[in-house]
C-alpha positions as a Python dict, from the first residue, in 0.01 Angstrom:
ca = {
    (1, 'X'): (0, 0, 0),
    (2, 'X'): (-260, 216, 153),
    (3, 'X'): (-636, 106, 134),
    (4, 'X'): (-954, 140, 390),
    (5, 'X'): (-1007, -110, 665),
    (6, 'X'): (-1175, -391, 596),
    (7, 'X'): (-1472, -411, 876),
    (8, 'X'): (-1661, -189, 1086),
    (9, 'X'): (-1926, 17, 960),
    (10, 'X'): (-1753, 359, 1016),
    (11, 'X'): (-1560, 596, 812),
    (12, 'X'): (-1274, 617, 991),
    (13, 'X'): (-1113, 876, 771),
    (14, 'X'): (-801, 766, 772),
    (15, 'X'): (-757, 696, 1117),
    (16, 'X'): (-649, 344, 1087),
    (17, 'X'): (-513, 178, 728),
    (18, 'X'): (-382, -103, 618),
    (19, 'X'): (-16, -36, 458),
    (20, 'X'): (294, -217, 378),
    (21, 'X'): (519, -266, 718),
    (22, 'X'): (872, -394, 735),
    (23, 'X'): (990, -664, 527),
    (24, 'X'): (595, -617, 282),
    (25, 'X'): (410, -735, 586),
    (26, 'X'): (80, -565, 650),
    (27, 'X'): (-18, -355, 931),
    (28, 'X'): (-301, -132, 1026),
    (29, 'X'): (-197, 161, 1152),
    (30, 'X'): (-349, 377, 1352),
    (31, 'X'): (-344, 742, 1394),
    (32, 'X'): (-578, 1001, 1622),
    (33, 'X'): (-535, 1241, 1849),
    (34, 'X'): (-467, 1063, 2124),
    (35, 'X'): (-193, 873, 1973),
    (36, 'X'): (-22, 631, 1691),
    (37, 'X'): (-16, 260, 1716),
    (38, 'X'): (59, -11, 1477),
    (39, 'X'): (-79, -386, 1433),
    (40, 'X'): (64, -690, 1195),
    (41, 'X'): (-142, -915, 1067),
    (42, 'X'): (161, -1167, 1126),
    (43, 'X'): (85, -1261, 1448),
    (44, 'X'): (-161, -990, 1525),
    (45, 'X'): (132, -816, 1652),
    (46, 'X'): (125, -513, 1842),
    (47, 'X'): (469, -322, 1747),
    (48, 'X'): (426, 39, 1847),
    (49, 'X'): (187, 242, 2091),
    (50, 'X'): (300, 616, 2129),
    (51, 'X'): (64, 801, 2341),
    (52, 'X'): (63, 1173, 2217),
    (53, 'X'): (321, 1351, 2409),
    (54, 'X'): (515, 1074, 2517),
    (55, 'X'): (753, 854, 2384),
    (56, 'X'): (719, 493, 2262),
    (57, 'X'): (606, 269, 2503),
    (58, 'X'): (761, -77, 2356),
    (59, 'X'): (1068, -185, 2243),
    (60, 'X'): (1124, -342, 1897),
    (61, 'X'): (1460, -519, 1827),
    (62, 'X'): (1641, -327, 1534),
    (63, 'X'): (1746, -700, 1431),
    (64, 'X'): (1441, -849, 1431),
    (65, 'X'): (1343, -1085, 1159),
    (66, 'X'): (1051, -951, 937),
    (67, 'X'): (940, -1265, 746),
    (68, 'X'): (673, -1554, 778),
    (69, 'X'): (781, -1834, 985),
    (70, 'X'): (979, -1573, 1248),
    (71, 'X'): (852, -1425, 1566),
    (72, 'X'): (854, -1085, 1575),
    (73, 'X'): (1085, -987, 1854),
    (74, 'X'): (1009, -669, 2049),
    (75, 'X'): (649, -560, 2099),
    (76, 'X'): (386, -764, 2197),
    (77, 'X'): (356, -1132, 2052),
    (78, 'X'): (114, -1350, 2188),
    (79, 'X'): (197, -1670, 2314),
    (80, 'X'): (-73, -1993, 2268),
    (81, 'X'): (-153, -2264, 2305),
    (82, 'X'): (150, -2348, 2497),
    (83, 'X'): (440, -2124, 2709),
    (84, 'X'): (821, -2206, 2608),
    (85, 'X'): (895, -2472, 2509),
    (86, 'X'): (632, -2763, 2440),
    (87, 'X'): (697, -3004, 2721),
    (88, 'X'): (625, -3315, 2538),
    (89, 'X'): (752, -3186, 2170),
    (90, 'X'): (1145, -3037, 2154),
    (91, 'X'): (1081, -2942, 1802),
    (92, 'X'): (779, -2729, 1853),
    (93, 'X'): (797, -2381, 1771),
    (94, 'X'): (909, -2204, 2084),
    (95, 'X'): (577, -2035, 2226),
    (96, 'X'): (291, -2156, 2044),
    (97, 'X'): (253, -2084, 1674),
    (98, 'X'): (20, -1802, 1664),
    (99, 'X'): (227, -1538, 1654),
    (100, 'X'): (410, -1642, 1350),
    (101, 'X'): (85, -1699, 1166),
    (102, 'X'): (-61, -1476, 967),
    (103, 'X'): (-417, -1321, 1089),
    (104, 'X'): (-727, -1188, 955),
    (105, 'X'): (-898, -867, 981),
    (106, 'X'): (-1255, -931, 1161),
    (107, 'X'): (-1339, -573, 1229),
    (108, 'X'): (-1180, -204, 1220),
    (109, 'X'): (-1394, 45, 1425),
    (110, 'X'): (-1426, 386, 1631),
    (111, 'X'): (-1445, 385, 1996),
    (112, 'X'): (-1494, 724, 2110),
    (113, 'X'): (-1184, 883, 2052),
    (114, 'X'): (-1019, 546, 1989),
    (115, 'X'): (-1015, 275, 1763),
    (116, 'X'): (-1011, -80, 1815),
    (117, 'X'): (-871, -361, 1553),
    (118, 'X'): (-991, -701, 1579),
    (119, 'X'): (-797, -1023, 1434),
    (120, 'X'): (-882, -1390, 1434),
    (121, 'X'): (-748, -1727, 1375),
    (122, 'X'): (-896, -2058, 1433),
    (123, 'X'): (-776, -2423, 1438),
    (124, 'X'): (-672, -2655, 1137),
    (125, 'X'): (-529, -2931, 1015),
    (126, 'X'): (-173, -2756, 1034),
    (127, 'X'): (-273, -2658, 1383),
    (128, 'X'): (-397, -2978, 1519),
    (129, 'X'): (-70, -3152, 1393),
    (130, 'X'): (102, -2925, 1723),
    (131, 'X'): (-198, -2960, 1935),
    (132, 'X'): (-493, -3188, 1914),
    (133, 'X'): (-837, -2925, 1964),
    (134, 'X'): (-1015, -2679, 1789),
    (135, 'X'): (-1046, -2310, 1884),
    (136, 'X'): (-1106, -1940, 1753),
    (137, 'X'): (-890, -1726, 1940),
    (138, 'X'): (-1007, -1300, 1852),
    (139, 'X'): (-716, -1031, 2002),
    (140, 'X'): (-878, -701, 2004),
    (141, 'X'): (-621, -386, 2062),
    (142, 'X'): (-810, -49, 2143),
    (143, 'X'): (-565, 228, 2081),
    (144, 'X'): (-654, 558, 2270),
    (145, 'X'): (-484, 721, 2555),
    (146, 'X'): (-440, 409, 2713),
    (147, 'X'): (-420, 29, 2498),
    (148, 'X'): (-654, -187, 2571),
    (149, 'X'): (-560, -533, 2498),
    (150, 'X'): (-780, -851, 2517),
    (151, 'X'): (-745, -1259, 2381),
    (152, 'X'): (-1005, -1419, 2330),
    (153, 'X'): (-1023, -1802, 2288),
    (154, 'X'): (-1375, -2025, 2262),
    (155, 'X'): (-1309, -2395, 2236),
    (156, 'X'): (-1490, -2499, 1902),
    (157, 'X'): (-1438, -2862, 1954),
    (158, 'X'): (-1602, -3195, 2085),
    (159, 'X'): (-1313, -3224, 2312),
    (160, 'X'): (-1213, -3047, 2631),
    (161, 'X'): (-933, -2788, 2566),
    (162, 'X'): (-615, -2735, 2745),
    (163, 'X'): (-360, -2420, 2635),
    (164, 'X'): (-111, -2185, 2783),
    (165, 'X'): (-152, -1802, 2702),
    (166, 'X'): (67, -1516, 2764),
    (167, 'X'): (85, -1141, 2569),
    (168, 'X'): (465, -1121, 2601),
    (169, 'X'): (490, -771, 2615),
    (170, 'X'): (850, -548, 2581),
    (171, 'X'): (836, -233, 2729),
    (172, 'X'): (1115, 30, 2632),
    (173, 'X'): (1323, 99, 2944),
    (174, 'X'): (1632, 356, 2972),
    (175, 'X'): (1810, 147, 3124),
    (176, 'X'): (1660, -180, 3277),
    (177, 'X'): (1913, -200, 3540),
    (178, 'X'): (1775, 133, 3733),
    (179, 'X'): (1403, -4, 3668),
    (180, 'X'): (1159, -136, 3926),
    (181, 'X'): (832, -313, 3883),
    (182, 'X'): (571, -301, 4139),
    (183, 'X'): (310, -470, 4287),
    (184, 'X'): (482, -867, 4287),
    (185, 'X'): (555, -794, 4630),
    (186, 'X'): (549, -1143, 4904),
    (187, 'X'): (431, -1317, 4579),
    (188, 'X'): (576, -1672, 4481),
    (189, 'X'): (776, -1720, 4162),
    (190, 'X'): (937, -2040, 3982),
    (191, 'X'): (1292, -1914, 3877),
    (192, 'X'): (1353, -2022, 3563),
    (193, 'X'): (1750, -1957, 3550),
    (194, 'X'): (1767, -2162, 3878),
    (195, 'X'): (1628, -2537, 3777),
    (196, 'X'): (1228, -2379, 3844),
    (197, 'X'): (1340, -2359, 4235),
    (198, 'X'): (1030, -2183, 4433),
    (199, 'X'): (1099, -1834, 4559),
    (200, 'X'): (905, -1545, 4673),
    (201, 'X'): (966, -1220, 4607),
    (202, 'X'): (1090, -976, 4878),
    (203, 'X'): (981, -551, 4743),
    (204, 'X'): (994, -434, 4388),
    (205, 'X'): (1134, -646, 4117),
    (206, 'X'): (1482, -538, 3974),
    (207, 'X'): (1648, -656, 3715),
    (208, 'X'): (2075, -709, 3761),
    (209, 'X'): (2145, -1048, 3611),
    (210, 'X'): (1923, -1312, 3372),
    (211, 'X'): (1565, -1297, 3483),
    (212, 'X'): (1348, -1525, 3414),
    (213, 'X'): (1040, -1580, 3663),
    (214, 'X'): (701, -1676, 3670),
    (215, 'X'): (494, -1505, 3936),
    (216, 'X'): (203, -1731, 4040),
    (217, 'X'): (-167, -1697, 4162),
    (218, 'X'): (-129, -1318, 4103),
    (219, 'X'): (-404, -1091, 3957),
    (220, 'X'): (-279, -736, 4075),
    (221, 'X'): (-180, -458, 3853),
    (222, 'X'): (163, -389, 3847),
    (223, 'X'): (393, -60, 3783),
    (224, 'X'): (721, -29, 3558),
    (225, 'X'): (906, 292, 3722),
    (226, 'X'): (1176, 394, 3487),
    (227, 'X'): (1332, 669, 3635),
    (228, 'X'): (1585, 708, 3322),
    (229, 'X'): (1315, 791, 3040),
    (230, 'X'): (1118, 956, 3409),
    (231, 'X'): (767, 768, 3328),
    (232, 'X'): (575, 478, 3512),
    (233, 'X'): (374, 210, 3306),
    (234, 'X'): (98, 87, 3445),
    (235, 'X'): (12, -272, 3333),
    (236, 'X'): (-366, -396, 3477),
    (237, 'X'): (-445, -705, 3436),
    (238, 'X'): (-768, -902, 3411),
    (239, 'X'): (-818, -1324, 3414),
    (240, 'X'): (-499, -1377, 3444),
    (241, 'X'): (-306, -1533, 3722),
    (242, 'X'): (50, -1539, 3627),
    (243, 'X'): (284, -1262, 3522),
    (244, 'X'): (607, -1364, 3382),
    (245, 'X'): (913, -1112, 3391),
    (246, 'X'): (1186, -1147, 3150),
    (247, 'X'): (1531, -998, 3062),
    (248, 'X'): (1813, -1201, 2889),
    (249, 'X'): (2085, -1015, 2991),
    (250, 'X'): (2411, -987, 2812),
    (251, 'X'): (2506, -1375, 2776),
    (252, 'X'): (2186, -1462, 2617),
    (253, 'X'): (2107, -1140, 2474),
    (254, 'X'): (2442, -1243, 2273),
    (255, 'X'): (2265, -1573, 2176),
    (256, 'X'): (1980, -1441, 2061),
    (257, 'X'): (2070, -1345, 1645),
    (258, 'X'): (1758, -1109, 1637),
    (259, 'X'): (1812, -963, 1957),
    (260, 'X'): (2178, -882, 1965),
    (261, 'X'): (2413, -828, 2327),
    (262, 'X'): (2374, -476, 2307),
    (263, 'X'): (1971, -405, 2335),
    (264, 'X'): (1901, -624, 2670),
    (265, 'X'): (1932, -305, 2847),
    (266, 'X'): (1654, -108, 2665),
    (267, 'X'): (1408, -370, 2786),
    (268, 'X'): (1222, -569, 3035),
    (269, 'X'): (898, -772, 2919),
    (270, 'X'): (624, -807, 3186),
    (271, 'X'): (377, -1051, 3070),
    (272, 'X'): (53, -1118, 3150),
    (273, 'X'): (-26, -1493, 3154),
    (274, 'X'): (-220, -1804, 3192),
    (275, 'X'): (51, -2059, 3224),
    (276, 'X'): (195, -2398, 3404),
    (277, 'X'): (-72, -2515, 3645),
    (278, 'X'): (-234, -2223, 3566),
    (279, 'X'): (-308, -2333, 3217),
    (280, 'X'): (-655, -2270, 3106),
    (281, 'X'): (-907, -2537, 3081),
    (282, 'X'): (-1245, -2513, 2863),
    (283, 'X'): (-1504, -2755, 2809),
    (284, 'X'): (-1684, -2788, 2437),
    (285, 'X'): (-1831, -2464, 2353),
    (286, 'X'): (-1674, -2275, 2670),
    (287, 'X'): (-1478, -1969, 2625),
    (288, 'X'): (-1222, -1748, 2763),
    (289, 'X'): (-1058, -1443, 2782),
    (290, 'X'): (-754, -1287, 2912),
    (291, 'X'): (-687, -896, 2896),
    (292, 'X'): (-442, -592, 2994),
    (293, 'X'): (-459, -258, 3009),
    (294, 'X'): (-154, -14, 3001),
    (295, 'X'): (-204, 358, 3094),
    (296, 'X'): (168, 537, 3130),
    (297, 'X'): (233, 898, 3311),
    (298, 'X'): (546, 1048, 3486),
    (299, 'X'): (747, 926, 3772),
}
């Protein structure tokens, strides 16, 4: 399927289309000469950004599950309302359920030399059998020589409302054990492969075991220097205060079926997040937004 973008009031001549992705799920695609990105509607996923003249940025599982009702794994899914598991529900879907629903198109259009796709969902009665509240939620991703990614949520309801947020972002590493991030530096994390225990980091962050952490009350950019593929990634990030860094690691990468032990090491995820006592809180008509921007060049 190839047809124009719905939205906007450009010609975009075929810069960005809607086609037929892995397992018949739409995508827009995007392609300029700065670069080629893609978007699913399930979710309003962002699977691929690929800078011209460099390689792919994110990773993408080669076992992931392309169907409705399954996460997406690899890429960016976003995470809402809630983070993990739902504290007071075991049999909530891990994460939210926004990124296994499918979106809608709100607008397709040129920005400069890049183009930006907007998606939206909004509460329902589906919804508000998870979690009581009403909300839009819009995710804009700019693709251009850097992506530009933003969430925004505006509480529709009578009701205050109370959600967890986090774009859970893979990035495509050589080899994750030689990787460093930057900037979490003296910064306090919960370790979540050590019963939540407090800790604070001590230099960069590397990766030689499980990793699970949630960095708190931090709002710096941080740096992924990969000195295998010989690039750094910068990730900025603005209103949010908690960056979560994740690797399973051979054990769990095992236990994960659309994952599979063998790909841990061609990843690290470095999320930026609104989450735990950070958790955002917006009163009737209030609204919110979190975004990142990533900008790669060599090491």
């Amino acid at each position: 399927m190839n047809a124009p973008v719905p939205g906007g009031d450009l010609d975009l001549h075929g810069l960005a289309q809607v086609v037929t992705g892995n397992g018949g799920l739409p995508k827009v695609r995007v392609t300029t000469g700065q670069c080629t990105g893609e978007v699913y509607l399930h979710g309003a996923h962002v699977t691929s950004w690929k800078p011209v003249g460099a390689e792919e940025v994110f990773f993408l599982s080669r076992n992931s599950r392309w169907q409705g009702g399954s996460a997406i794994r690899g890429g960016v899914p976003i995470c809402f309302p809630w983070f993990g598991d739902k504290a007071d529900d075991p049999k909530a879907p891990a994460h939210g359920f926004v990124r296994t629903r499918e979106w809608e198109i709100e607008a397709v259009v040129q920005s400069g030399k890049a183009i930006t796709v907007s998606m939206f969902t909004a509460s329902d009665e589906s919804s508000q059998a998870w979690a009581p509240g009403s909300f839009r939620a819009v995710y804009r991703a700019t693709f251009g020589a850097e992506l530009d990614l933003e969430l925004a949520v505006i509480n529709t309801g009578a009701r205050p409302l109370r959600f967890e947020e986090a774009l859970h972002a893979y990035y495509d590493v050589g080899d994750v054990t030689q990787a460093r991030i930057a900037g979490l530096d003296s910064v306090e994390y919960l370790d979540k492969t050590d019963a939540f225990r407090a800790k604070q980091q001590r230099g960069d962050v590397t990766i030689s075991a499980e990793t699970d952490r949630v960095y708190l009350n931090t709002e710096a950019a941080l740096e992924l220097r990969d000195p295998v593929l010989r690039r750094r990634i910068h990730v900025g990030k603005e209103n949010s205060r908690t960056t979560v860094i994740w690797n399973p690691w051979v054990q769990k990468g095992q236990a994960l079926s659309d994952l599979g032990a063998d790909q841990w090491r061609r990843m690290v995820c470095i999320e930026v997040s609104n989450v735990g006592a950070f958790a955002v809180q917006l009163a009737p008509g209030e609204a919110h937004r979190m975004a990142t921007t990533i900008q790669i060049a060599p090491l």
